[in-house]
N, C-alpha and C positions, 0 to 999 in steps of 0.2 A: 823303759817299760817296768813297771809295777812284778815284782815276783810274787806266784799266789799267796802266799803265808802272809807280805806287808799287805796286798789287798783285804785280805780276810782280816790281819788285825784293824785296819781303819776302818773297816764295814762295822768290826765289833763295836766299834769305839765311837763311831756315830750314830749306834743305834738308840733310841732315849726310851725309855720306860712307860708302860703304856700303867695309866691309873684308871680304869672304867669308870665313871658316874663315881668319883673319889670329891672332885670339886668341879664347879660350874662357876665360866669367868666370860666377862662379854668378850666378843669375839669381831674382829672387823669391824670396829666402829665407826671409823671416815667412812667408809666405804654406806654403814645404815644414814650417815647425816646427806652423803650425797644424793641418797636416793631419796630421802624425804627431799630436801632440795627439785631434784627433779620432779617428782608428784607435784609441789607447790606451781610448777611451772606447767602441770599439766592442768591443773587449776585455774593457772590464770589464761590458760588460753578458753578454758568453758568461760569461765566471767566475761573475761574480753567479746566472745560471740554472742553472746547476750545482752551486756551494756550496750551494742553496736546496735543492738534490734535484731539481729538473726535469728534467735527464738520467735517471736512475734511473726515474722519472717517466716521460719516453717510452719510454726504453728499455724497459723492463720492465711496461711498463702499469699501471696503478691500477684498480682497483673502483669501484662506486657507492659507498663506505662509506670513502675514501681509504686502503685498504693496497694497497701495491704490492704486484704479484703477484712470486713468487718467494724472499722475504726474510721475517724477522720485521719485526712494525710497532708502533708505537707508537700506544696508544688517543686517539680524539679524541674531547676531551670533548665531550659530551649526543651522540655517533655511534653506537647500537646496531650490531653486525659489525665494531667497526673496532677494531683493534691487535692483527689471530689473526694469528697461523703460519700464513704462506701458501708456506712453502718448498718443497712438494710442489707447488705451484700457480702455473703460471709463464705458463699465458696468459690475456689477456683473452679475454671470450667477451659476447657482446652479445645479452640476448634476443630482442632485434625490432633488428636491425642495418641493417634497407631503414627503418625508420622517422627519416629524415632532418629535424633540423629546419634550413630552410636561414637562418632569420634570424637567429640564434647562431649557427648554424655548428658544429653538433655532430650527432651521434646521441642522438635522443630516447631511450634504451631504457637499463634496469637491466644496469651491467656488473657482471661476476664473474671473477672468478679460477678457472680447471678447469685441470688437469694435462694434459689433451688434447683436441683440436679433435675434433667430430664430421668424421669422414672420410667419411661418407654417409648420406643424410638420412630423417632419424627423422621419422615421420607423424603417431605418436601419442603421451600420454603412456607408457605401454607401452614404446615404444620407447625415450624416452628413460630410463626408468627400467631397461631392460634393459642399454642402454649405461652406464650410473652401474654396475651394478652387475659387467659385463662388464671394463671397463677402469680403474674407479675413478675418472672423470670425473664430479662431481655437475655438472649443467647448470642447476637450479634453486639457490634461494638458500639461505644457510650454515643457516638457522634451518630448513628440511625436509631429512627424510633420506629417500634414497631410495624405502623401503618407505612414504612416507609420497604419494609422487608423485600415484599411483592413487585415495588414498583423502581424501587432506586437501583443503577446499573452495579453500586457499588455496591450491592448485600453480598455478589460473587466472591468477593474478596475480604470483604469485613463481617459475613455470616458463616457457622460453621457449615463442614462439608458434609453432603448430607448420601446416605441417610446417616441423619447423627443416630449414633447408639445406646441403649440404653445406658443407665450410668446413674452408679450409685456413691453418697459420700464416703471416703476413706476414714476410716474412725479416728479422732484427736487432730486429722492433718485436714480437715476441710478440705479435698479435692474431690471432682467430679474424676469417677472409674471407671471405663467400659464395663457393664456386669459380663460381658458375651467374652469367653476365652481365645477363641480365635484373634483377638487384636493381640494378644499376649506371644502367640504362636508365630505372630507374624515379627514380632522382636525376637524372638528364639531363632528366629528360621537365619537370621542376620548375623546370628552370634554363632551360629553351627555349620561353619563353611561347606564341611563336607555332605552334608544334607543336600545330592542336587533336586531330588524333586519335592519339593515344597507340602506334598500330599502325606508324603511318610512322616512326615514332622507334625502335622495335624492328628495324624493318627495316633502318632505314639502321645502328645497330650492328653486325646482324648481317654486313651487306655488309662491313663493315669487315675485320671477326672471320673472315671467310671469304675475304677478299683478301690477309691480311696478309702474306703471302708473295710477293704480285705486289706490294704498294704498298712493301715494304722493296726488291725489285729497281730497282724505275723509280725511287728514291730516292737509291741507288747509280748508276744509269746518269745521275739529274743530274748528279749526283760528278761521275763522269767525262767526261759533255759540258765541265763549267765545265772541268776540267783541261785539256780537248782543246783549248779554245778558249782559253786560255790559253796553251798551247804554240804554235797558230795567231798570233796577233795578235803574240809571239814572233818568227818566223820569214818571216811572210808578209805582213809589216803592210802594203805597198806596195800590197797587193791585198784587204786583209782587207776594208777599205770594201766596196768592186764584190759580194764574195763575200755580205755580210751582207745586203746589198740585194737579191741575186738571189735568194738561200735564204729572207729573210723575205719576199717576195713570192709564188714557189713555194711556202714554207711555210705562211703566212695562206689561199694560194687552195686546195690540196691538202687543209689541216684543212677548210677552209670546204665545202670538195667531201664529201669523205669524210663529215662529219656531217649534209650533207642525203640523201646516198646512202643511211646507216646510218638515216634516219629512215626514206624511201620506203622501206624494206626490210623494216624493223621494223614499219613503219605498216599492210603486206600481211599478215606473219606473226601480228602484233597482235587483228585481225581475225578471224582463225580460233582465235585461242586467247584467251581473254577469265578472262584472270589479273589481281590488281591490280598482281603484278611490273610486268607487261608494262606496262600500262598507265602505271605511275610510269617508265617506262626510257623509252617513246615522249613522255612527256612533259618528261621530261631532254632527252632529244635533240632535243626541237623549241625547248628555252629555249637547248639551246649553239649549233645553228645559227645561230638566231636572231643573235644576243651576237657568236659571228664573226664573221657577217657585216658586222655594226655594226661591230665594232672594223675589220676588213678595209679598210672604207670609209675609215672616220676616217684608220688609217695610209697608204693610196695618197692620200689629200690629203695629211699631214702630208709623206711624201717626195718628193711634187711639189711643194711649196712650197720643201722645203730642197735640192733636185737641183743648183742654182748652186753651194752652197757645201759639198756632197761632197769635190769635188777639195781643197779647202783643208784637209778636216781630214787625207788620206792622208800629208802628210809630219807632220806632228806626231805621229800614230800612230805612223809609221816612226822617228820618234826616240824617242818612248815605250819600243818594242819594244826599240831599242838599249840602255835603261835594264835592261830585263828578261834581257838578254843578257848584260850586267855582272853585273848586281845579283840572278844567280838565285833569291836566298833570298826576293827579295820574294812570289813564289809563297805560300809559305809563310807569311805575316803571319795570313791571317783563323787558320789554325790553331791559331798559338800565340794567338792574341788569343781564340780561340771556346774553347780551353783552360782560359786564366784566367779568363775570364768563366765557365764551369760551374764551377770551381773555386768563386770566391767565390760565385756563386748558391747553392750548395748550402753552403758552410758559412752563407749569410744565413739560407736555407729552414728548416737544422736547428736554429740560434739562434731563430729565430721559433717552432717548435716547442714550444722549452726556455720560451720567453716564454709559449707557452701553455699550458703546466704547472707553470708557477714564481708562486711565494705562498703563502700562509698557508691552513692548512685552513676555508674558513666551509660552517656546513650551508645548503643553500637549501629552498624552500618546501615541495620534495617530501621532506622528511628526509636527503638524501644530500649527498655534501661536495664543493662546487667547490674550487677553489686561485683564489685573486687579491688579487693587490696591494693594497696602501694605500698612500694618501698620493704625495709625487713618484712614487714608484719606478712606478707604473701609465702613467707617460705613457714609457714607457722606449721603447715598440716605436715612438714618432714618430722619435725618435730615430733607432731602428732602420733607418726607412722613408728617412730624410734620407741614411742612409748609405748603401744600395742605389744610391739614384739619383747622389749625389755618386761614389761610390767605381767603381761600373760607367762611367759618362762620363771618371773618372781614367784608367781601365784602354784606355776608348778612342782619350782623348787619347794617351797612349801609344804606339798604333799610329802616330794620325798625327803625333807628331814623329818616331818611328822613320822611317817613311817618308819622311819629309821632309829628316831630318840624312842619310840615305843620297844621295837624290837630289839635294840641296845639293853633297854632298862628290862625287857624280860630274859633276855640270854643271859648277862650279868649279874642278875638276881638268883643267888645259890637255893635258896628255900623260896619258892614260887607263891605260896599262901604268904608270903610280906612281900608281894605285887601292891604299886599304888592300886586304890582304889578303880581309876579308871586312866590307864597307862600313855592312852592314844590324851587326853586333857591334859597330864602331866606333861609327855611332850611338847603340846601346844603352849602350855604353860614356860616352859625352858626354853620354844622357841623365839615367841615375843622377846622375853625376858635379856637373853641371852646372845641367841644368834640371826637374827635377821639381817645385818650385817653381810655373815657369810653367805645367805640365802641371797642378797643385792649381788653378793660381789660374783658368784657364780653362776647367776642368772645371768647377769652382762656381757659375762665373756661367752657366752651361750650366741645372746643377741650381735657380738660384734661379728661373730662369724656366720648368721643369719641374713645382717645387714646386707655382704658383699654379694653373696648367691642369688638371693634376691635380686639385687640389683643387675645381676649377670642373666638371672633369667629374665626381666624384664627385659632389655637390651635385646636376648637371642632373640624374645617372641617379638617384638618392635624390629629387626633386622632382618624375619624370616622373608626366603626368597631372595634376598637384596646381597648375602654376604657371600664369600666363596665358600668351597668347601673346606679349605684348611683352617680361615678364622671360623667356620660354625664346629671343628671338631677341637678347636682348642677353647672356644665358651663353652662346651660339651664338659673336656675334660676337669675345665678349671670347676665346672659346677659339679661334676663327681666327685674332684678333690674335695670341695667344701662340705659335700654331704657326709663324705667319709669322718672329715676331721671333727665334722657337731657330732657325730654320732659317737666316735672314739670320748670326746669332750664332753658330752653328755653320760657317757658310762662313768667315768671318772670324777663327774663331779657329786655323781649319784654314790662311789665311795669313799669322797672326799667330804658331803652329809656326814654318814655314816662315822668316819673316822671324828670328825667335829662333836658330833653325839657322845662318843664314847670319853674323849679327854678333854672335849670346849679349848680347842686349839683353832687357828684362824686357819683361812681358808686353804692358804697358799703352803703352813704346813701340814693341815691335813691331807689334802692333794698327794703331797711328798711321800710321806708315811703310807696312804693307800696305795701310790706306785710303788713302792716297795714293796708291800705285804702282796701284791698281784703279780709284782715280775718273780717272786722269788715261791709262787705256784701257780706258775704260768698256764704246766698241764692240767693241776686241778679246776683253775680257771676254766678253761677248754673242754673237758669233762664235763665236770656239773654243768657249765652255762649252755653249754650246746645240748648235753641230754634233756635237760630241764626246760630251757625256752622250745626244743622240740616238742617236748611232751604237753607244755603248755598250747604252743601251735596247734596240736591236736585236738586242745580242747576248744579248741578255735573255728578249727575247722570242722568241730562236729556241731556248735553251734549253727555254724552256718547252714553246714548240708542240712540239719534237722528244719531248717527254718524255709532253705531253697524248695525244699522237698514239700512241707507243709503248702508250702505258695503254687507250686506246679499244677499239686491235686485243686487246690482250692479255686488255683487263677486259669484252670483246664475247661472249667464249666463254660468259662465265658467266650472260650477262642471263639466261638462262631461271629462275634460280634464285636469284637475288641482285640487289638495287642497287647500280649501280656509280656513284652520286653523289656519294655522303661520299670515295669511297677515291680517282677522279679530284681531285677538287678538293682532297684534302689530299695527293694526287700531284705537281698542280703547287703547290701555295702553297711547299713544301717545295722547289721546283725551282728555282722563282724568286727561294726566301731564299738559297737556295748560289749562282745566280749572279752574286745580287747580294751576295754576299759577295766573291766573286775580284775581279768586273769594278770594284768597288768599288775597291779597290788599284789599279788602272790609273785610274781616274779621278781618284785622288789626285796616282800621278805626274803627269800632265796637268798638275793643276792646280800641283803645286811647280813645272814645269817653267818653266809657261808666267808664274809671278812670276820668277821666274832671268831666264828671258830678259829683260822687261819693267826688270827693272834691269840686265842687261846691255846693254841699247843706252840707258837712260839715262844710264850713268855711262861708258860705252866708243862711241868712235867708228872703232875698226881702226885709228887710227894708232900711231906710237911710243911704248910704253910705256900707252896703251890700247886694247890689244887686247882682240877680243871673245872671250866664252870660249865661246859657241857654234857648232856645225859647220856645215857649207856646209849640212843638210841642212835642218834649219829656217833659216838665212838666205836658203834660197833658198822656202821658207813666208813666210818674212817677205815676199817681193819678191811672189811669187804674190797675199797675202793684199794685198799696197797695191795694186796694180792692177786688180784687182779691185772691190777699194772705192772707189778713184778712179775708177774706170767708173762705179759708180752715185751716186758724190757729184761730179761734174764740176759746173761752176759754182760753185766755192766752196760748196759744202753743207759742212754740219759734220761729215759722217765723214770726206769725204773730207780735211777739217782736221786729223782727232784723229788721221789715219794717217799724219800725213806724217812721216819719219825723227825719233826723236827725239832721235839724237847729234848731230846738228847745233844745238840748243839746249844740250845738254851743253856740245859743246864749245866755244862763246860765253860759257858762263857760266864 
């Protein structure tokens, strides 16, 4: 065993000198060629579904009989209907379009090719025979002709099932729509096990359907709270603490009021009017009461537990907020990040598509022609799926070195007026330039551990019912392991940016170096990130309630006539993803900052020629935060150890 004094000397001696923003050198280069490499191969699977016809394919829709609608086609052998002139014939049209099968993931029903969508809905054959003959739309199959609708035995089988519904063209994809939502409801009801009666699922669509003009306002009004409070925290950080604590106390107690008020109220009018509305709306509001009041509780302990160490996080805010003062573009980060991410989501979505339409014509059991692969080319979409997950994490890494090379370059900048121009482009600038590399390489090991949980949860949901109990608490546990370990790997790649930023070292040893500099202020870690990400939480949660509460009064009007359950709760879930998209960006600077400082008072003690490059406002955080801690670790306890100055080791060694 190691005796302390040889430990602490080979600690000394492998520790290596940090040079801030001294020099910039590429960083993980294999690691940027392989990921171009793979992009290239994400490329040629779009080319490949397209050269194949799979574009044309969706775009244009196919028949049960493989001709694309709108073009001439090419016969498939033993396919009776297949290789006609379908050039006057340019939209799919689906006989029985609600007949869903959901474990292929198709519609079960005979497509065709008609020149136009019924615009309103035909009851009988009659009808539909009037319409073929009105607008030149045949709705049954190539092999009946219209006059033949009425009289031939087979219309039952080769006309659609009637009453066909209206049904309008899908924009760019030529298919015939149901316009009536209930066909929609009737695939939701299939996908929502627990839903047994069929009625409550109608309803709650319909709430949707009838709110959608109040659930797109309070949607917007989140918007704007995350903005508002983002200019607050800005401007007022020295008080924003005190403010959030006082508003999410009024706010928790106010919601918590308001929905037992709105039940006694309801629960009276309820009473005299004996509707199922009502009854499903009295019973909403006695589960959100309920649920409030619970959380209410939980939070008035959780902020009387942390009420000591309040005061500690308001100057690190305050210096945050200076960051955002500087650096106002950081605002702007989840934007351009929620940008490129729809961006590649949707070009993935539509390559997926082409994957699903791209192959060889085979007839299957029923006579009609599927498309699918042979051979390797069939496993193309895992592929596909590896690049989703890899490439979206890329894109986020991204954010967080941006974030992170801005806030580097402004803590490490001693005189703030010779700030680049615009800090957040300079990063971007050193990013390309420099490190995307380590942005590949750490995004990956993101995804290799994404791959396996995934896949474990896939498996549990495919195995439910069918497994015992021991195998479902050990897929259980393996996929808790794995969320624990991205989450840990996640935090550390986010100070392993950081550390990259600051000395353009590769991935693997900035990693090293940010473990270091986090085990060796474990408790400050624990401190700031737990008062901090609390306090942020809070500004989370008053987004929410602001916006729950705004929905209540607004979507209150309508109880008589609507559920407003589905349209609250995808009120706030939506409230809560936008805040926690902004406040997200300040928890990051947080967290770059508070590695800055952590090596700034290891490697600087204020004297001559190691000066420290942080301002009185956190050094005077710093003095708050050891006295503090030396309060409750008095007697040599071991925080009050790990808090003691640590330029005074610095400057010994």
């Amino acid at each position: 065993m190691l005796t302390p004094s040889l430990s602490l000397f080979s600690l000394k001696n492998s520790k290596r000198e940090w040079k801030p923003l001294e020099d910039h050198s590429c960083t993980d280069v294999p690691w940027l060629l392989l990921f171009i490499l793979f992009c290239i191969g994400m490329g040629f699977i779009c080319g490949f579904s397209i050269a194949t016809g799979a574009a044309a394919r969706l775009l244009s829709g196919y028949d049960s009989y493989g001709n694309i609608c709108g073009q001439k086609n090419v016969k498939v052998e033993g396919i009776v209907n297949s290789g006609l002139d379908l050039t006057q014939k340019k939209y799919v049209f689906f006989l029985d379009p609600c007949n869903i099968d959901l474990v292929h993931q198709k519609i079960k029903s005979l497509a065709l090719c008609v020149s136009a969508c019924p615009r309103k809905e035909l009851k009988t054959l009659a009808d539909v025979q009037k319409f073929a003959e009105t607008n030149g739309s045949t709705l049954c199959s190539y092999e009946l002709q219209p006059s033949e609708y009425t009289t031939d035995p087979r219309a039952a089988k080769l006309c659609p099932k009637y009453p066909v519904p209206e049904s309008a063209p899908i924009p760019f994809f030529h298919r015939c729509a149901p316009v009536n939502i209930s066909c929609y409801a009737k695939f939701a009801e299939a996908l929502i096990t627990f839903v047994s009666d069929s009625s409550v699922l109608h309803r709650l669509i319909s709430g949707v359907m009838t709110s959608k003009e109040i659930i797109m306002g309070l949607c917007l009004l989140s918007l704007v709270l995350s903005m508002i409070l983002m200019v607050i925290i800005r401007y007022i950080s020295r008080v924003l603490v005190w403010i959030l604590t006082i508003l999410v106390i009024l706010g928790s107690l106010g919601g918590t009021g308001v929905l037992w008020w709105l039940y006694a109220k309801q629960r009276v009018s309820a009473s005299a009017v004996e509707t199922q509305i009502a009854k499903d709306n009295l019973q909403a509001l006695l589960i959100y009461a309920i649920s409030a009041t619970v959380f209410m509780v939980i939070l008035f302990l959780i902020m009387l537990i942390m009420r000591k160490r309040v005061a500690l996080t308001i100057a690190l805010f305050h210096v945050a907020g200076k960051v955002f003062i500087h650096l106002p573009l950081l605002v702007f980060q989840p934007f351009w990040t929620f940008f490129a991410l729809i961006l590649f989501w949707t070009y993935w979505i539509t390559v997926l598509l082409f994957l699903g339409t791209t192959g060889s014509p085979v007839p299957n059991e029923e006579g009609f022609v599927e498309f699918q692969m042979v051979g390797p080319l069939k496993y193309m979409w895992w592929y596909h799926v590896v690049g989703l997950i890899w490439i979206s994490e890329f894109i986020l890494a991204c954010q967080q070195m941006t974030v992170a090379g801005a806030v580097v370059t402004y803590y490490f900048t001693r005189e703030k007026r010779n700030l680049p121009f615009t800090p957040i482009l300079a990063s971007v600038n050193r990013l390309i330039c420099y490190h995307l590399g380590t942005v590949a390489k750490g995004s990956f090991i993101i995804t290799l551990v994404k791959i396996p949980r995934m896949i474990l949860m896939y498996i549990h949901t495919q195995l439910k019912g069918k497994e015992n109990a021991c195998a479902r608490c050990m897929l259980k546990a393996c996929i808790c392991c794995l969320w624990c370990l991205e989450k840990c790997l996640t935090y550390l790649n986010q100070n392993a940016y950081t550390a990259t930023a600051i000395n353009s070292t590769n991935f693997c040893t900035s990693a090293k170096d940010a473990f270091v500099i986090l085990v060796e202020n474990a408790l400050r870690v624990a401190a700031i990130n737990t008062v901090g990400d609390f306090m942020l939480f809070l500004g989370k949660v008053l987004i929410v309630c602001s916006t729950g509460l705004a929905g209540i009064m607004l979507l209150n009007y309508q109880r008589d006539y609507t559920i407003w359950v589905l349209p609250l709760i995808i009120v706030c879930l939506f409230a809560f993803l936008v805040a926690h998209c902004f406040l997200s960006i300040y928890e990051m600077v947080v967290d770059v900052l508070f590695l800055c400082f952590a090596i700034d008072t290891k490697y600087n003690d204020g004297s001559p020629g190691r000066e420290f490059y942080m301002d009185k406002v956190l050094m005077e955080f710093v003095e708050n935060s050891r006295k503090s801690m030396k309060e409750t670790g008095r007697g040599g306890g071991a925080e009050g150890r790990e808090l003691k100055p640590m330029a005074s080791g610095a400057s010994s060694s």
